[in-house]
N, C-alpha and C positions, 0 to 999 in steps of 0.2 A: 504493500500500500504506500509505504513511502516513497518509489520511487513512481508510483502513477502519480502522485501527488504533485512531485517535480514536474514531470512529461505534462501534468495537464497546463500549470502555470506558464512553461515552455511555450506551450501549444498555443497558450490566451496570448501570449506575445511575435506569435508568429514565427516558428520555430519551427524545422522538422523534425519530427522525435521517433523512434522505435522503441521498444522498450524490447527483453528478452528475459523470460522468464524458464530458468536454465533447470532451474529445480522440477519445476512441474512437467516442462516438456522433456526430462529425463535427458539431459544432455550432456555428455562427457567435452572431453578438452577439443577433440576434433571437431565437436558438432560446433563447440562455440568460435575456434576458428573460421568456421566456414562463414557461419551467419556474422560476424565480424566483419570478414573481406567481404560479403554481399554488401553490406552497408554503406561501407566504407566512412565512418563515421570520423567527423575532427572530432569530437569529443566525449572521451563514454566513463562514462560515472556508474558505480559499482557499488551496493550498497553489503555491510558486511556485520556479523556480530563476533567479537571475538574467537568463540570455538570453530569458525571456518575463515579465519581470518586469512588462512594462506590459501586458501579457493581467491576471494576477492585479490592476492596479490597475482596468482597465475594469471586470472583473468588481464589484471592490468596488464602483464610482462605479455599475456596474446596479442591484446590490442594495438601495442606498438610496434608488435613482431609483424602484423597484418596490413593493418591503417596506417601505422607510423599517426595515430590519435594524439591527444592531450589525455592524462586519465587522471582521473579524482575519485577515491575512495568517503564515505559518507558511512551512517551508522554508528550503532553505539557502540563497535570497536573503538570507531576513533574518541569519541569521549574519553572513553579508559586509557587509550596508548595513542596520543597524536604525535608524539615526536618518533616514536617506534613503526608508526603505521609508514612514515616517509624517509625510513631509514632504507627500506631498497628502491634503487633508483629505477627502478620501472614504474614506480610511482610516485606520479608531478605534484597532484595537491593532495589536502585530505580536506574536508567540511566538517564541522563540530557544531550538532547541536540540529535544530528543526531546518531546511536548508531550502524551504520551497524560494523563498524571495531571495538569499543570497546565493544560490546556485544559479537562477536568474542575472543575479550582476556579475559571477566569477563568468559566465554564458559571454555575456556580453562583453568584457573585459578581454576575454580571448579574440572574441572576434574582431573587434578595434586595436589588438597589439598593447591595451593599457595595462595599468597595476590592477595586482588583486592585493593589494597592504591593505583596503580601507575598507576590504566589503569583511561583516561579521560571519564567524565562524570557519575562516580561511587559516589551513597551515598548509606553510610555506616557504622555502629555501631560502636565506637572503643572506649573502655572503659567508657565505660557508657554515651559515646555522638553522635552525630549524626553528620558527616564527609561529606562534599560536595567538589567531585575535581574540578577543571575547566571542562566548558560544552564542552563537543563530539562535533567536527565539522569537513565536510569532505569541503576536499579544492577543488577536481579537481571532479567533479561528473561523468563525462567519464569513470573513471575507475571502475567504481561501473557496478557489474552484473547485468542484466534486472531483477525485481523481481520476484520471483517466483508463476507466476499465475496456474501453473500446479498443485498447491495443495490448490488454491481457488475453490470453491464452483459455480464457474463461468457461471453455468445456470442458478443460482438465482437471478445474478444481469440483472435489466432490467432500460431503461430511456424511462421515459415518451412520450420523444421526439426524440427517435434514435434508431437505429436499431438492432437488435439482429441476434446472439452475439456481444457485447460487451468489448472492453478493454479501462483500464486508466493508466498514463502515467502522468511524470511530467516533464514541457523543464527547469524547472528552480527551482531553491530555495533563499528563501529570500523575502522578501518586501520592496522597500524604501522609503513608505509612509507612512504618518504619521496620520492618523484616529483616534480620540481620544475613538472611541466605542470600538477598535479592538485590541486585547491582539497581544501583539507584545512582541516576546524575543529578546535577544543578535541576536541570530544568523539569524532572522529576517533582522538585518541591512546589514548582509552579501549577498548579491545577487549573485548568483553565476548560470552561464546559461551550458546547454549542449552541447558539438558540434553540430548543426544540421543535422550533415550525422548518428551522434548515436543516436540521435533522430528518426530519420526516419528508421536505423536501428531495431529500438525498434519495431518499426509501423510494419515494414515489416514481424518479426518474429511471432507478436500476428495475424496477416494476415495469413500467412504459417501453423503456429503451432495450433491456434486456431479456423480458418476460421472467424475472426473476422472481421465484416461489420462497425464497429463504434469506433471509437473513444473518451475518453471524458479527455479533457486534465485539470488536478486538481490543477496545481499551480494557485496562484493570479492573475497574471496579462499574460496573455500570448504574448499580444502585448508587450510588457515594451522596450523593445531592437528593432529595426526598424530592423536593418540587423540582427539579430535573428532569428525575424518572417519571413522575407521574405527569408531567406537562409534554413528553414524547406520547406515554401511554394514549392521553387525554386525543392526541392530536391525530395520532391512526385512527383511531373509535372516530373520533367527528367526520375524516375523512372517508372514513369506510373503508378502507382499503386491507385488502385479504392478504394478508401475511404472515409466515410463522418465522418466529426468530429467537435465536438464542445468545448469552453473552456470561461471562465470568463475573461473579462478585465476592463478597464475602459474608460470611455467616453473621455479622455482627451492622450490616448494613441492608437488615429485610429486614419486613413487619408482617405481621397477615393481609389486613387490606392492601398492603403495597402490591405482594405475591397473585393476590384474586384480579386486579387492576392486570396487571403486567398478563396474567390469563388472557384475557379478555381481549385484549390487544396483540396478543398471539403470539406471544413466549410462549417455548414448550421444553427447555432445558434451563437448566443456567449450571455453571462449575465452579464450585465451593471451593476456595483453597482452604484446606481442613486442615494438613500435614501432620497430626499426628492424634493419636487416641491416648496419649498421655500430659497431665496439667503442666507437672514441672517443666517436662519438652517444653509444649507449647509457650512457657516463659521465657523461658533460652533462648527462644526462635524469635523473640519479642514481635509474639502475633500479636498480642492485644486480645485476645478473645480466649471465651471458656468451653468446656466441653459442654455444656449447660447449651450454649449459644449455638454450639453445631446441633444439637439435638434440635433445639427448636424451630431452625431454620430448614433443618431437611423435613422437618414433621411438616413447618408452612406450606413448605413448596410442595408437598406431597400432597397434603389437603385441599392446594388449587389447583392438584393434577399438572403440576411442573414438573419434569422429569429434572434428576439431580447426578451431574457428573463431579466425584470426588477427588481433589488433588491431593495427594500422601506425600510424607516425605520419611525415607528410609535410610537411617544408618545417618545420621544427626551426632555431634559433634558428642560423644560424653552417653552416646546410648549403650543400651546393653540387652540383652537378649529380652529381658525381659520388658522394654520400655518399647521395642520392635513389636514384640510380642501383642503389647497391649494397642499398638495401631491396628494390627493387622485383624484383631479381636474386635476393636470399635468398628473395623469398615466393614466386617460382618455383621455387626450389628445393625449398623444405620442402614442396609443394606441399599444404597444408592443404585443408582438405574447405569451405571458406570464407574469405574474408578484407576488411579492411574500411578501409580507405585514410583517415583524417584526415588534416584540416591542422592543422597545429601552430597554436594560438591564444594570446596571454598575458592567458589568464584571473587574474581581480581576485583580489589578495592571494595570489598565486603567486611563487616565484622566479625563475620564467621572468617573472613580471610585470616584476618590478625590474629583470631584466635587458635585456629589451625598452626600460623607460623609460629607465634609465642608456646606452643604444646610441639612443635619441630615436627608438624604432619607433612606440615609444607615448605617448599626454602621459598625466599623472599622472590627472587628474580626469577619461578617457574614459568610465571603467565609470560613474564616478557621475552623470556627465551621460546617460550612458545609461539610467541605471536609472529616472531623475529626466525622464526627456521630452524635457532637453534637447538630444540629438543622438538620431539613429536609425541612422547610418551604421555598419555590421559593424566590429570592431576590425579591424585591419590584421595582414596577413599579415607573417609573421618571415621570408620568401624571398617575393619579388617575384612570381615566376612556380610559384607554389607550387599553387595550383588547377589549373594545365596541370599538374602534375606528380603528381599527384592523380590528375587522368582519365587521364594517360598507364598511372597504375600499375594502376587498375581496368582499360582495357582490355586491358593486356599480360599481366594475372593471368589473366581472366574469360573469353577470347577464343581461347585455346590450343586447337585439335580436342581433343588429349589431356584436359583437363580438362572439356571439353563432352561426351567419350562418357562418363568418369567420371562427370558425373552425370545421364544420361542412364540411366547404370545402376542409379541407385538410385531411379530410380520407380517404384513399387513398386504404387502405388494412384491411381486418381482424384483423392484431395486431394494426395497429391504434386505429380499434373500439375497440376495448379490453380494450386499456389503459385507451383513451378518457372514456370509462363507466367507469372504476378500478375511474380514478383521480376523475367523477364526483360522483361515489358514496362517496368518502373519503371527499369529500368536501361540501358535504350534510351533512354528522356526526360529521364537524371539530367542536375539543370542543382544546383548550389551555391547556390541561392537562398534565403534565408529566407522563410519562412510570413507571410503576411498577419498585420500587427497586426490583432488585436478593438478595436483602440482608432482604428484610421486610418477 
């Protein structure tokens, strides 16, 4: 979505934009070679998150192997590592922060031969050092055009649990939680919401334009704002408009009326981050919320017939069999309509990072040697045995008869059975592996 969002600002300015969406259309390093040299693009901007941080630098080093491009990497890698991200020279710039307008001026900076010193969110080489301006942030999100989904690849995207076609949308930007597993930037602290009638506006367009049946709303917390939510709700129902959608919140920001509203308006899942079935955890993790709170929140959503997909977090810094034990226990219990078993990682610039290094789980300079080429080896787990504890939870969740004729009962259609086989073939084979580098 962020880089339709770019392409569409582009586009409003009179630009020719492609976009390639390399993941969905299953594209190895060849294929993106090719579609490169068809293009033949001055300028291709990459967008990247740390853990494939060396995908986005191949891609760079294709692009000038091909095009002989300009390339700029963008993403919340570079939040975390901008002077690392422009340490190999196959790539020119990096962008730091929200980059729809100032990807716009770095746009037009290239093309007139000017500086890019003055436009925000630009790193950048400047006699023999590595230059980071203040981060890109957009104040009023209203004014921002709907992205540009007419040049995504948009038969490819499918949910396990919703309907096709498909479109995604975001009411909000920012976080103002404080989770110590969860990389959180500056502009993270910023929360900033949509109007709700341009929200619904958005809806109604991917409806019209696209024939889109589903919705899947991508920000964090979609409940977070009470008159928000209910002023999106409010504006489907008046509009009438036929649509089912779903989106992530937290157990600690739903009510009952809120959940029966959001029904009604045609949510039919939402996904709890829960992460764990035990208190003290859950304080460690500094969720903010009680087991009390999870309880009540999958009971609401359950009583307005919202289905509930639960996110777990396994092998958390200081756990131990039994504290594993007692998650894997609670999400049988709650028995949600889905649920999704992590391992705890101490991702870069986290407090769970420092805490990991200060206990010597991790050394200081892993992420950046990783980001940098020089190691390739996964961080290390915070429990030893914490991947067996992983698959022990998937299968004890996943495996139950009870919850196998449960969804057994809700296929409903041919693409149902489809996925329903797709998920449980994938889930037969799951192995914790990472994905082939583009770079190896």
């Amino acid at each position: 979505m962020g880089i339709a969002y770019l392409a569409s600002v582009l586009e409003k300015n009179n630009y020719n934009v492609a976009l390639l969406d390399a993941n969905a259309l299953g594209l190895g390093a060849a294929a993106i070679k090719a579609a490169i040299r068809g293009h033949k693009p001055d300028i291709v901007g990459i967008t990247a998150m740390t853990l494939v941080a060396n995908n986005a630098i191949a891609v760079s080093k294709f692009s000038k192997e091909v095009s002989g491009a300009v390339t700029i990497i963008g993403g919340p890698h570079v939040t975390l590592f901008p002077a690392e991200t422009l340490e190999d020279r196959s790539v020119d710039y990096a962008m730091d922060g929200e980059g729809e307008y100032a990807f716009l001026e770095f746009v037009r900076a290239i093309e007139q031969g000017g500086s890019v010193e003055k436009i925000d969110g630009m790193v950048y080489r400047k006699d023999g050092r590595i230059k980071a301006n203040k981060i890109a942030i957009i104040k009023d999100l209203d004014e921002l055009p709907f992205p540009a989904a007419h040049l995504l690849p948009n038969k490819m995207y499918s949910l396990a649990n919703g309907k096709s076609p498909f479109g995604s949308l975001v009411t909000s930007r920012g976080c103002p939680f404080t989770c110590n597993f969860c990389i959180r930037g500056p502009i993270d602290k910023n929360v900033r919401f949509r109007d709700p009638k341009n929200v619904v506006d958005e809806i109604e367009y991917l409806i019209k334009d696209f024939k889109v049946r589903e919705i899947n709303i991508r920000n964090d917390t979609v409940t977070l704002k009470k008159p928000h939510i209910y002023g999106i709700c409010e504006e489907i129902l008046r509009r009438g408009l036929k649509i089912s959608w779903q989106g992530p919140t937290r157990v600690d920001c739903v009510e009952r009326e809120m959940l029966r509203l959001m029904k009604r308006a045609g949510c039919h899942t939402l996904r709890y981050g829960i992460e764990s079935g035990n208190q003290d955890v859950l304080d460690r993790m500094g969720k903010g919320i009680t087991i009390k709170q999870v309880r009540d929140a999958v009971r609401w959503a359950r009583e307005a017939a919202i289905d509930v997909m639960a996110y777990f977090m396994i092998g958390y810094i200081d756990e131990t069999p039994e504290t594993m034990k007692d998650t894997i226990r609670f999400a049988r219990e709650l028995n949600p309509d889905g649920a999704i078993f992590s391992i705890g990682t101490p991702l870069p610039n986290t407090e769970l990072f420092y805490k990991a290094l200060e206990r010597g789980i991790i050394e200081k300079d892993y992420w950046k040697e990783f980001v940098t080429g020089r190691r390739s080896d996964r961080a290390p787990y915070l429990v030893d045995d914490a991947e067996q504890w992983a698959k022990k939870a998937l299968w004890s969740f996943y495996f139950r008869p009870g919850y196998i004729v449960k969804r057994l009962r809700k296929i409903d259609s041919w693409d149902a059975f489809r996925k329903h086989a797709v998920g449980a073939y994938s889930f037969l084979r799951f192995k914790m592996n990472r994905k082939e580098s583009l770079a190896s």
